[in-house]
N, C-alpha and C positions, 0 to 999 in steps of 0.2 A: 468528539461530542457534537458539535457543528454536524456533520454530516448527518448523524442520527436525528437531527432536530431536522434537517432541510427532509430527511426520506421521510418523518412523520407528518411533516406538513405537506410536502405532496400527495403521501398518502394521505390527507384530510382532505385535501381540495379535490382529491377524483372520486370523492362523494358527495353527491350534488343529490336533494332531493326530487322525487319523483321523476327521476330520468337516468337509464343508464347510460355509463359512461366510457366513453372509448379510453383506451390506454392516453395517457399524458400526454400531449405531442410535446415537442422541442422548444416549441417559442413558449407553451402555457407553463414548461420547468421554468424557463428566462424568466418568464415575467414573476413567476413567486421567487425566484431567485432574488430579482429585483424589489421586490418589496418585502422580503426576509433582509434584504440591505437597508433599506427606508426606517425598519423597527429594529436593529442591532440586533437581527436573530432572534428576536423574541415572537418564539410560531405561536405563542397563546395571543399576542398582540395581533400579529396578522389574520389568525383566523377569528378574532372576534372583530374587525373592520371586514373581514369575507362576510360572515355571521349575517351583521346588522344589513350589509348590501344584500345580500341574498332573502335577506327578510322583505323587504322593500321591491325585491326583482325577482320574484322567484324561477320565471323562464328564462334568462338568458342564460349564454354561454360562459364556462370556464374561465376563458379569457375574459371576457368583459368582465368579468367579477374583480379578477386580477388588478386590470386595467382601470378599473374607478376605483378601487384601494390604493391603487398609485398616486392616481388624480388626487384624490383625497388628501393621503399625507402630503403629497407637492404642496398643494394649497396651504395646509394649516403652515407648514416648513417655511412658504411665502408669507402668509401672513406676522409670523412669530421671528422672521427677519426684518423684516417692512419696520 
């Protein structure tokens, strides 16, 4: 079941609006892999923390979308330790 939820959410992130998109690379699976770890697998979780970044960014890159969803949950995970 896992597997199926990781292939649907990389299928969700290699759709990025108004720009097409190259096949996945290696490090951009890593990083959603990595933050499918950060939400316990919850890809409705990850892609709405993509969602709202991409709302707010809408030209950057795959990766950086990834990468400030990570930054993100670190932080609140920092704060909610602190």
């Amino acid at each position: 079941m896992t597997s199926s939820k990781n292939h649907d959410f990389n299928h969700c992130l290699s759709v990025q609006p108004r720009n097409k998109c190259p096949a996945i690379s290696q490090a951009t699976q890593e990083l959603a892999l990595e933050l499918l770890a950060l939400v316990n697998d919850d890809s409705t979780q990850a892609m709405g923390i993509i969602k709202q970044i991409m709302y707010y960014n809408p030209d950057k890159s795959l990766d950086w979308y990834c990468e400030q969803a990570i930054k993100k949950l670190n932080r609140q995970n920092y704060c909610i330790a602190s």
